[in-house]
C-alpha positions in Angstrom: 6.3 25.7 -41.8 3.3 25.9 -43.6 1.2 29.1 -42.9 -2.8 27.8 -42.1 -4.1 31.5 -41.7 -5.6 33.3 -44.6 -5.5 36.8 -45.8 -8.5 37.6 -44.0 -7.4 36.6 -40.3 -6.4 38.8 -38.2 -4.4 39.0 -35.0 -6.0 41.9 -32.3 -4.5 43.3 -29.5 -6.4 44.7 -26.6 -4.0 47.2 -25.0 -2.8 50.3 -24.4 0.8 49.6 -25.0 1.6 51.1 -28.1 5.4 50.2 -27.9 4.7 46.4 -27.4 2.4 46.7 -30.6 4.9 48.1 -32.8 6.9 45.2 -31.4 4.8 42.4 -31.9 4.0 44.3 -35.7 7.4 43.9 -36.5 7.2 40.0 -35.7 3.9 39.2 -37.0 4.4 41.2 -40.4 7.4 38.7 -41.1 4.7 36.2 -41.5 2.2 38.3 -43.1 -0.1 38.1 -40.4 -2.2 41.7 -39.6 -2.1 42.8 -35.7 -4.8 45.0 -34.9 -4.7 47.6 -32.1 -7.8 48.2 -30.0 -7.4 50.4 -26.6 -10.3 49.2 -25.6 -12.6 45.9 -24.6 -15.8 46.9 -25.4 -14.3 47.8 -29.0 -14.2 44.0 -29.8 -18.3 43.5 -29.2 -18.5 45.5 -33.0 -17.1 41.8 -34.0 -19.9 39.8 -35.2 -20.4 36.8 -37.3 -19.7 38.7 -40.8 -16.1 39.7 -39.2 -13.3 37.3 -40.9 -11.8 34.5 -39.1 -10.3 35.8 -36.7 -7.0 34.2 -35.7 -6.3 35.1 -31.7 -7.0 37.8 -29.5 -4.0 39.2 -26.9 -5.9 40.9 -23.9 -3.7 43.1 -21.7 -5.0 41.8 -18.4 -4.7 45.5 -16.2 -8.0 46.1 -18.5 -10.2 43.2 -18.1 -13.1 43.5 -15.7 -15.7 41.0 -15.0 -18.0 43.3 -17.0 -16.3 41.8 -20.3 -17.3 38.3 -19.7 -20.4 38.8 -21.8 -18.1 40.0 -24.5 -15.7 37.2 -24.7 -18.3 34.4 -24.1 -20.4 35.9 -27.5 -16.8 36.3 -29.5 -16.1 32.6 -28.5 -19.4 31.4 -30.1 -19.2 33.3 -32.9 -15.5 32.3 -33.7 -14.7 29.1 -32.1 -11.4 29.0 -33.7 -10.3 32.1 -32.0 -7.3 31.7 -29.3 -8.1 34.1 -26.5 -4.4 35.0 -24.9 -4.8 37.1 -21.3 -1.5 39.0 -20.8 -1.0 40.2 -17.0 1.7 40.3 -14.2 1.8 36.8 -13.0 -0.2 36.0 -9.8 -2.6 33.6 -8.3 -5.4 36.3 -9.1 -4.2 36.8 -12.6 -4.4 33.1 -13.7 -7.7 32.7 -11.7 -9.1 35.8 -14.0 -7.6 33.5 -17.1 -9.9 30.4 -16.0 -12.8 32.7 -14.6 -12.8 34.0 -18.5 -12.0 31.0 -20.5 -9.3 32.1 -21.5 -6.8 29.8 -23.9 -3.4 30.7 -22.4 -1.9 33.0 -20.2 1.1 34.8 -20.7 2.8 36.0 -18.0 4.4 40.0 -18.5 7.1 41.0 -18.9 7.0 38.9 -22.0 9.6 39.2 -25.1 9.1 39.4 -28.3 10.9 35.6 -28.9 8.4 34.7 -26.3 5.2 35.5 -28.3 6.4 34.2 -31.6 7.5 30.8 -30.1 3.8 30.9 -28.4 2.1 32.2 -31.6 3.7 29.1 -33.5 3.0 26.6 -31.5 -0.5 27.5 -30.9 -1.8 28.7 -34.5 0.7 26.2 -36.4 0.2 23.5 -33.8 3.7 23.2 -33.8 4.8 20.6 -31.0 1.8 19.1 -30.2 
């Protein structure tokens, strides 16, 4: 499997989960891909266009608000290529908040760690497509 992100992508993680990081650190560091931790939303409108690609961003759905919209739309434009993941509790609400935001895929919690790596693959490696 050949490995289309460079050096300079990066993988963040909007949560406040800091076991599930170090869990999905341990996965992603096999393939030498950076996960960053940010605790907050409004941390990710600092990204602008001089930022490096920037591979995918996992949002922990129990902090989205509708007040973030503005933040996601402008990190869409300015990195087209970005897959936006919304991680909540699965629910009618929850995957309305996932189309309301635009967001690329949904994945339902609990999730494990096989889960996210399977999803990571397909979607940044187009794997089974």
């Amino acid at each position: 499997m050949e490995n289309k992100l460079t050096l300079n992508q990066r993988i963040y993680l909007v949560s406040k989960d800091i076991v599930y990081f170090n869990l999905q650190k341990k996965i992603l560091d096999k393939f030498n891909w950076e996960l960053i931790l940010m605790e907050d939303i409004y941390d990710l409108s600092q990204i602008d266009e001089t930022y490096p690609p920037i591979a995918a961003i996992i949002i922990d759905g129990e902090l989205l608000t509708t007040d973030h919209l503005i933040i996601l739309n402008k990190l869409k434009q300015l990195h087209s290529e970005t897959i936006l993941f919304l991680m909540d509790h699965f629910s009618t609400q929850a995957l309305s908040k996932a189309l309301q935001f635009g967001f690329d895929e949904f994945v339902a919690k609990p999730n494990n760690i096989l889960q996210m790596k399977l999803l990571f693959e397909k979607k940044l490696f187009h794997i089974n497509d």
